[in-house]
C-alpha positions in Angstrom: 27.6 -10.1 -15.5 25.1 -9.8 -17.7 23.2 -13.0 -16.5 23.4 -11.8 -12.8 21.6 -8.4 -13.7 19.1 -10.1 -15.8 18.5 -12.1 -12.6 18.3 -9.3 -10.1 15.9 -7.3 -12.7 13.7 -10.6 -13.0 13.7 -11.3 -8.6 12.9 -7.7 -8.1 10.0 -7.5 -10.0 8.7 -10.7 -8.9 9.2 -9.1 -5.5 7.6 -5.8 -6.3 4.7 -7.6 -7.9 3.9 -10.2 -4.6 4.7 -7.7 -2.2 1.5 -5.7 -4.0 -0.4 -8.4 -3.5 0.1 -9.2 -0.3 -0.7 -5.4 0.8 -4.0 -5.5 -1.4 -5.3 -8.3 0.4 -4.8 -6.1 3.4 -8.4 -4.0 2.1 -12.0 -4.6 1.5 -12.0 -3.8 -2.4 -9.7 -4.3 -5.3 -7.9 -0.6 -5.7 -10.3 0.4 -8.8 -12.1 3.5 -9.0 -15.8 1.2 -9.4 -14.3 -0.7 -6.0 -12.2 1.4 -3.9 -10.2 -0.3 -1.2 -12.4 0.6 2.5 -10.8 2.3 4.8 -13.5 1.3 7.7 -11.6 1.8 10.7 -8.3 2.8 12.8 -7.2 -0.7 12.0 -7.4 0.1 8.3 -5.9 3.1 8.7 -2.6 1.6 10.2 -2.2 -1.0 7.7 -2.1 1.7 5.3 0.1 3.8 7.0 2.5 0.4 8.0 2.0 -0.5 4.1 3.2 2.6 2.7 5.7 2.9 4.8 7.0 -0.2 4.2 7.6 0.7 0.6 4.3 0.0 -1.2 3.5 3.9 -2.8 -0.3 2.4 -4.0 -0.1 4.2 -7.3 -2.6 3.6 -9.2 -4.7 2.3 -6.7 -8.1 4.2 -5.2 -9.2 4.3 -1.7 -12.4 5.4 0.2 -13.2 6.3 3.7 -16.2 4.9 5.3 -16.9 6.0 8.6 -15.4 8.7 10.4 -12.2 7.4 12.4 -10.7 8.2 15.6 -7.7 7.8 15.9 -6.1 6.7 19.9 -3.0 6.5 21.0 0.4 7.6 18.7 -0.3 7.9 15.1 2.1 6.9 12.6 2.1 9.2 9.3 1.1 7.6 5.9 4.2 8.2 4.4 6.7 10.2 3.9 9.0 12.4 1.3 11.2 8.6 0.6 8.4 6.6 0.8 4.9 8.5 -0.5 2.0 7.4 -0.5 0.9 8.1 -4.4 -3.0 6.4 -4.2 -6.2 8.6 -4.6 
């Protein structure tokens, strides 16, 4: 038993940590308060919103919006009280 749950703790974090990276590459920048990930446009904007709401909370990680952005069509939240989105 013990075994299996060091293997699930191990898998999850590997998980966890390429699911991350995956996202990041998602955004101009690398999440850091001297390099912000860009929010340029709508398209940005969904991929955060699909990101987060996929599971990926960004804590830790900075963001900046570049241009003003409007938004067509339905708009998908980023986010929500399960699944927040916990970047600045």
């Amino acid at each position: 038993m013990k075994d299996f749950l060091k293997f699930a703790l191990v898998f999850s974090l590997l998980f966890c940590t390429l699911t991350g990276q995956v996202f990041a590459a998602d955004f101009s920048g690398s999440g850091t308060s001297s390099s912000p990930y860009l929010i340029q446009n709508e398209d940005d904007l969904k991929k955060l919103a699909s990101n987060v709401n996929s599971g990926d909370s960004y804590s830790g990680k900075v963001f900046k919006l570049t241009a003003d952005i409007a938004l067509s069509g339905m708009w998908q939240p980023i986010g929500n009280s399960s699944r927040p989105f916990s970047g600045t």
